[in-house]
C-alpha positions in Angstrom: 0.0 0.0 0.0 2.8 2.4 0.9 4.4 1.9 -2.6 0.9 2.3 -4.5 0.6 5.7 -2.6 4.4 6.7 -3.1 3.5 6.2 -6.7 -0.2 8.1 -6.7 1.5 10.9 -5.3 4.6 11.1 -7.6 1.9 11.2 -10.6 0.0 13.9 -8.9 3.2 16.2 -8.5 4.1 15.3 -12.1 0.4 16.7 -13.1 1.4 19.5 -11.1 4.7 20.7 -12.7 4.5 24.3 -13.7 4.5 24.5 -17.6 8.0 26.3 -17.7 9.4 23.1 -16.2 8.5 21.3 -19.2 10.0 21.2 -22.6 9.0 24.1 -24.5 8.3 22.9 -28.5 10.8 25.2 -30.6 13.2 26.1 -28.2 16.2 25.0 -27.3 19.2 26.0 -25.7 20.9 27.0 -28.2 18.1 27.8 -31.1 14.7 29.2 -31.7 12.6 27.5 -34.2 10.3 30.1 -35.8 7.8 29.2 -39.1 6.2 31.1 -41.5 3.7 30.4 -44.5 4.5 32.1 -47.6 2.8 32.2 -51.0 5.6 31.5 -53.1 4.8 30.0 -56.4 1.2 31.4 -56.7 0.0 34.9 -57.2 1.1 36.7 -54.1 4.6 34.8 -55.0 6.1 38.7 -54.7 4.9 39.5 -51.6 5.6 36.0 -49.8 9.6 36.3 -51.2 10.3 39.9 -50.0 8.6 39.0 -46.7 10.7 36.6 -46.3 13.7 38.2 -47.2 12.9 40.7 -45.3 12.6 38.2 -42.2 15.8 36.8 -43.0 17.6 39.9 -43.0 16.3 40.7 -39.3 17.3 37.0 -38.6 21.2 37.4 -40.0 21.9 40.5 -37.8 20.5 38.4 -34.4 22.2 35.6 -35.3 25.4 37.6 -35.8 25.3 39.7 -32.5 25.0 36.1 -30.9 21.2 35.6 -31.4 18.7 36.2 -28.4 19.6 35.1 -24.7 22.6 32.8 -26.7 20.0 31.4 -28.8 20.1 31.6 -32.7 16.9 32.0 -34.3 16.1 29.8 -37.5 13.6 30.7 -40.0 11.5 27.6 -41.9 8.9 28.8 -44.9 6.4 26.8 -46.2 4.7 27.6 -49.7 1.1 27.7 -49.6 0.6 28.8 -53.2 -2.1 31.3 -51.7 -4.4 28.0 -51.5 -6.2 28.0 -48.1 -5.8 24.0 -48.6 -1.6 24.0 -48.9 -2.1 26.1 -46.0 -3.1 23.7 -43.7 -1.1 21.2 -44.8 2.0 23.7 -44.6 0.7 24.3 -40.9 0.1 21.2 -40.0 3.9 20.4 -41.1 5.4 23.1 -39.7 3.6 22.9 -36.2 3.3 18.8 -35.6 6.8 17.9 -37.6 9.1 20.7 -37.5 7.8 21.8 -34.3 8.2 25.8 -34.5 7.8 27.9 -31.4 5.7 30.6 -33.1 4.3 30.9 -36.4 5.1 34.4 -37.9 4.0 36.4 -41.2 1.8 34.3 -42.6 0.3 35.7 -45.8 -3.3 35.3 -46.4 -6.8 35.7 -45.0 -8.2 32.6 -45.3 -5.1 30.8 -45.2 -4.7 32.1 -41.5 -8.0 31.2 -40.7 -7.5 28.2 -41.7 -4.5 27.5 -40.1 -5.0 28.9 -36.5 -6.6 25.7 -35.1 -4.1 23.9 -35.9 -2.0 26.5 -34.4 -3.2 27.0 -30.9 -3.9 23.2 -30.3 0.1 23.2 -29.9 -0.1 26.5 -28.0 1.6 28.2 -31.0 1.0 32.0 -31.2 -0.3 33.2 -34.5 2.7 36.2 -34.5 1.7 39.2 -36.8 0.5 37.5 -39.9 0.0 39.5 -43.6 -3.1 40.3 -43.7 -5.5 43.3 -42.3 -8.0 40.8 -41.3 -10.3 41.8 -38.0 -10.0 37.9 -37.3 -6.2 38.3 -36.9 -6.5 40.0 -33.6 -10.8 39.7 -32.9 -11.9 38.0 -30.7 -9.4 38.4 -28.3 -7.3 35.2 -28.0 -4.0 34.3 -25.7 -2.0 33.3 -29.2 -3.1 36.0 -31.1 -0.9 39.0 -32.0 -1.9 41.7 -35.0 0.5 44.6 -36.5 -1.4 45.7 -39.3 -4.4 47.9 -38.5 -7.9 46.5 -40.0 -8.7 46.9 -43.9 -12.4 47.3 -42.6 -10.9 50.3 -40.3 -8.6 51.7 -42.9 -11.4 52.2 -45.4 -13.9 53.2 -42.9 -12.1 56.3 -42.5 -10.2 56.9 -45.4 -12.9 56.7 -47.8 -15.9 58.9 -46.0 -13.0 61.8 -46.1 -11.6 61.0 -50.0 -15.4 61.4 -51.1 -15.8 64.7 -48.6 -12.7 66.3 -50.0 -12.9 65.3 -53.8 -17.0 66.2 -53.7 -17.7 62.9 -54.7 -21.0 61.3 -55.3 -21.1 58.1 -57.0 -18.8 55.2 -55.0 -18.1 51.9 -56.4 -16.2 48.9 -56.1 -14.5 46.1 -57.6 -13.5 43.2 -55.3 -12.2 39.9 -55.1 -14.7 37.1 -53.7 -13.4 36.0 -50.2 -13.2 37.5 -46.5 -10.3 39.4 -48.0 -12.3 41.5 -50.6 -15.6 41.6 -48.0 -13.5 43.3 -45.4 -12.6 45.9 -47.9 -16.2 46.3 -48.9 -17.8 46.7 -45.3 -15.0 48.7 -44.5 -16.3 51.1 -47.7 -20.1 50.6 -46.7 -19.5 51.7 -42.7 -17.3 54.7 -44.1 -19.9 55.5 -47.0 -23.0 55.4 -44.0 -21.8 58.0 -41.8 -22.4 60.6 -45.0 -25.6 58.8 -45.6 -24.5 57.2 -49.0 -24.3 53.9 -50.5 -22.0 52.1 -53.1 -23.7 52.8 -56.2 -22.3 49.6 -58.1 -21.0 46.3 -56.3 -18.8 44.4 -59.2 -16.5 40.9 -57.6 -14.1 38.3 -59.4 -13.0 34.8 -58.5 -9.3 34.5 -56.9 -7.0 34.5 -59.7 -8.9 36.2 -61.9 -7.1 37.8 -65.0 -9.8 39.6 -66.9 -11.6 42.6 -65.4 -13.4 44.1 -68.8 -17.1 43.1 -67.8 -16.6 44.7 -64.6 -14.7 47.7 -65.6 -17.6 48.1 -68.3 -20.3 48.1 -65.7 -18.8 50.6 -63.6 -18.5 53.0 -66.5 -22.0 52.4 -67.6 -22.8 53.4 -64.3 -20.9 56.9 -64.0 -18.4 55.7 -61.2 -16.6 59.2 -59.6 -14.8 56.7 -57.3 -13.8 53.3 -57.1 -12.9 51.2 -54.4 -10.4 48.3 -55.1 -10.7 45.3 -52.5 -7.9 44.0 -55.2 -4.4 42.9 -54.2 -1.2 42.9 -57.1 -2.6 41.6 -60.9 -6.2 42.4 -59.9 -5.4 46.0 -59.4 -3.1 46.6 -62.2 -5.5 44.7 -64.3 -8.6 46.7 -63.6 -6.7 50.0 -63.4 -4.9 49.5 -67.1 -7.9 47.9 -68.2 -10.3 51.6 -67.2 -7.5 53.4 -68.8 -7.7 52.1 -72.4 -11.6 52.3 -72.3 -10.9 56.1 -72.0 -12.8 55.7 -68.0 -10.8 57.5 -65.1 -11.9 57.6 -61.6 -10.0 58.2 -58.7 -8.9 54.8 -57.7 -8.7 54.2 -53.7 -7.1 50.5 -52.9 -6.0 49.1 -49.2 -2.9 48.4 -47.6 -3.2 45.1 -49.6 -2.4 47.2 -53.0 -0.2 49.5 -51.3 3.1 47.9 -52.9 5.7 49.2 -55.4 4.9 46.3 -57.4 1.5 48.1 -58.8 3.6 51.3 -60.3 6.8 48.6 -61.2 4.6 46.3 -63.3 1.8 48.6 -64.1 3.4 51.4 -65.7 2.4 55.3 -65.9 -1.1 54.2 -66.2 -1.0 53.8 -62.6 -0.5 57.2 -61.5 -3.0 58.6 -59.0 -4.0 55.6 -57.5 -4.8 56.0 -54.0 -4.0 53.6 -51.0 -4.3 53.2 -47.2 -1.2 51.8 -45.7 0.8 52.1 -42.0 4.3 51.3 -43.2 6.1 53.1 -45.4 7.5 51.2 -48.9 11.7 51.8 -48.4 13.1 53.4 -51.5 16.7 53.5 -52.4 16.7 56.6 -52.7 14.8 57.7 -49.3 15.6 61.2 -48.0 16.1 59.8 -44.7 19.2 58.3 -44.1 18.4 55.5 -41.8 15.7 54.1 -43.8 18.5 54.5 -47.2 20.9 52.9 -45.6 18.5 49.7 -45.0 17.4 49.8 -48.1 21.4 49.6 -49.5 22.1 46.9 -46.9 18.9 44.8 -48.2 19.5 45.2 -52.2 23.4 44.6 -51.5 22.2 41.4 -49.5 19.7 40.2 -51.9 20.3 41.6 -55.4 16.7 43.5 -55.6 15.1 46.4 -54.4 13.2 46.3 -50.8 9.7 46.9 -50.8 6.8 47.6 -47.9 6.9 43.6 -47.7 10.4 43.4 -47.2 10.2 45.8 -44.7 7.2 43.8 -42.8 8.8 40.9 -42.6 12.0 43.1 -41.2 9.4 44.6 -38.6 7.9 41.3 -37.7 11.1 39.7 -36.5 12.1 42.3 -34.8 8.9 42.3 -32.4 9.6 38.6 -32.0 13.4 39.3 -31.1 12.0 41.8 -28.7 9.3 40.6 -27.1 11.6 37.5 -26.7 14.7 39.1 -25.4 12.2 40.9 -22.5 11.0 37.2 -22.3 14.5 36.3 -20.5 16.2 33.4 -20.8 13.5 30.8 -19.8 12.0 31.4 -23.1 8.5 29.3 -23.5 4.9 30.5 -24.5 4.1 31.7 -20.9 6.9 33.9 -20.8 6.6 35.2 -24.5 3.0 36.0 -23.8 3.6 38.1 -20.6 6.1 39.5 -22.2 4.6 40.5 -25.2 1.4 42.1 -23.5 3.5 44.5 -21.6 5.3 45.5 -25.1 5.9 49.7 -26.4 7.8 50.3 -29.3 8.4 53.6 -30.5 8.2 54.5 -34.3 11.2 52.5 -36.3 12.9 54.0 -39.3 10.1 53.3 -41.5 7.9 55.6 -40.1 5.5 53.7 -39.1 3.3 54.7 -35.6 3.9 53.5 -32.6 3.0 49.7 -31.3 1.6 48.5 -27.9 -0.2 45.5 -26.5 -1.2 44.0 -23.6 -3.4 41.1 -22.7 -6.6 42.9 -24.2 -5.0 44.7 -27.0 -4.1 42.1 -29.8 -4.1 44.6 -32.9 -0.5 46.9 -32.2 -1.4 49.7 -34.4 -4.7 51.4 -35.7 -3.5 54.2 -37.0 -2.6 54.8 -41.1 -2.3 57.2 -43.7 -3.0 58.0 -47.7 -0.2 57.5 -50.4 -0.2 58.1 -54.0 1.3 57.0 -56.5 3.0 59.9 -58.1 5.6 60.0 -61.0 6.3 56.2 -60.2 6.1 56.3 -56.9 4.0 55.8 -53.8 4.3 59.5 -51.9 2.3 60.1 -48.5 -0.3 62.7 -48.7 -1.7 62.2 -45.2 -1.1 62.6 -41.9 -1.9 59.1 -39.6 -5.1 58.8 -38.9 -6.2 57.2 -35.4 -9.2 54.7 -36.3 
């Protein structure tokens, strides 16, 4: 009897270990295991590279001033082809096989949504993913973590003051068919409400779509002053060149989804004027400020290419990882990285962008952007920020 209670009690106190006296899945004493889910061979394939690039560029200068609490981080991408499906699979790979501590920058709407179960079963946080999604940081959830403020919020404000100030009166919108393009579109409908208007035309396309005549033609039948575009790279460039030969120019107002240097790059002059929210500012090599040049020097030198806004989000995004990580201490698990994170401040960084804060109610570290045009071939600020 003594020996059948000597062994009911070591069980209990094994059920009672704290959790930092476990092993912690991702860490170890000598490296951090951090995942990410690009789209690299599909048609976000620009966005998920730079990110990554970006990522890795953050990662090299860690490792080099002897990575985080003597711990070198490691970076493992999976391609997800900007299928909500691969997704999965990629997470399920990542989180079960490679066993990553967090998963960070992963590009998508759906794809995140799709992936966070999968996630959070494992107790892996869901670290500042690409996308302006509400359901990145709503509701409020221990493993969730948002950097870039809402498209619904961005568009919300931005467009009710575009339409004020350019004595608009007919509002449309072109946008793609998923939670990414219907964030866009409530956004425009809350903004459009508080000066008692309404969208005049409603015009959508499947994902992947390369062919925007029909709904180009419809909003110039209908008189469009402004259009909105819930569209990301191709879809904008597409519908934007495609309104330009049919002799039809409205102001064009995209998200922080089409706010990339790949829209003037591959679209041309016929791009010019376009309008977009966005809360971090697309590095130039050329920038007047010297900091922000300098990066952008250190990142072409590094990878043979120009930076661009993704480039500089991925940058961003490791860095809140190596900070919240470093405050984190040495006993580095998903307890500690939680507390840690939720008593996070950083002031603005050299690209200008606001300042970030959380704590253990505030998932979303920023909701504050601004305007940029595209102007001569480049994207140039014509706002202040603007607190949503």
């Amino acid at each position: 009897m003594r020996h059948a209670l000597s062994t009911l009690l070591l069980a209990a106190a094994s059920f009672a270990l704290p959790t930092a006296t476990l092993a912690q899945q991702g860490v170890t004493k000598d490296q951090i295991l951090i995942g990410s889910i690009q789209d690299l061979s599909g048609p976000l394939a620009g966005y998920g590279k730079q990110a990554r690039a970006g990522m890795q560029l953050r990662i090299d200068e860690v490792n080099e001033q002897g990575g985080v609490h003597g711990r070198k981080l490691k970076l493992v991408v999976e391609d997800s082809g900007y299928d909500p499906k691969k997704a999965v699979l990629a997470a399920q790979k990542l989180v079960n096989q490679d066993k990553i501590f967090i998963m960070a920058a992963h590009l998508g709407t759906a794809h995140n949504n799709a992936a966070m179960p999968i996630q959070f079963e494992k107790h892996v946080v869901n670290f500042m993913p690409l996308t302006a999604a509400r359901e990145m940081y709503e509701p409020t959830h221990r493993y969730k973590y948002a950097l870039l403020s809402a498209y619904y919020d961005q568009m919300r404000i931005a467009l009710p003051k575009m339409v004020t100030d350019k004595s608009v009166k007919k509002v449309c919108i072109i946008y793609q068919d998923d939670e990414f393009g219907l964030e866009v579109m409530r956004g425009a409908e809350a903004g459009l409400k508080t000066l008692n208007m309404e969208l005049l035309e409603k015009t959508s396309f499947k994902r992947g779509a390369t062919d925007f005549s029909s709904q180009v033609a419809r909003m110039k039948s209908g008189g469009c002053e402004l259009v909105v575009l819930g569209t990301i790279i191709r879809e904008t460039i597409g519908t934007i060149a495609e309104a330009r030969k049919t002799g039809f120019n409205p102001i064009f107002l995209g998200s922080v989804a089409a706010y990339t240097d790949l829209i003037h790059r591959l679209g041309g002059k016929a791009m010019d004027g376009m309008y977009a929210t966005n809360s971090v500012q697309n590095p130039y090599l050329d920038e007047a400020s010297q900091p922000l040049r300098f990066w952008a020097n250190k990142y072409k030198t590094k990878f043979n290419e120009d930076p661009t806004v993704f480039s500089a989000y991925g940058y961003i995004i490791i860095d809140m990882f190596i900070r919240g990580a470093q405050k984190a201490g040495p006993t580095l698990n998903t307890d500690t990285f939680v507390k840690a994170m939720d008593t996070l401040s950083v002031e603005s960084d050299i690209f200008g962008s606001p300042p970030v804060t959380f704590s253990a109610t505030k998932r979303l570290g920023s909701n504050w952007s601004r305007l940029s045009q595209i102007q001569d071939g480049k994207w140039k600020p014509v706002s202040e920020y603007i607190k949503h």
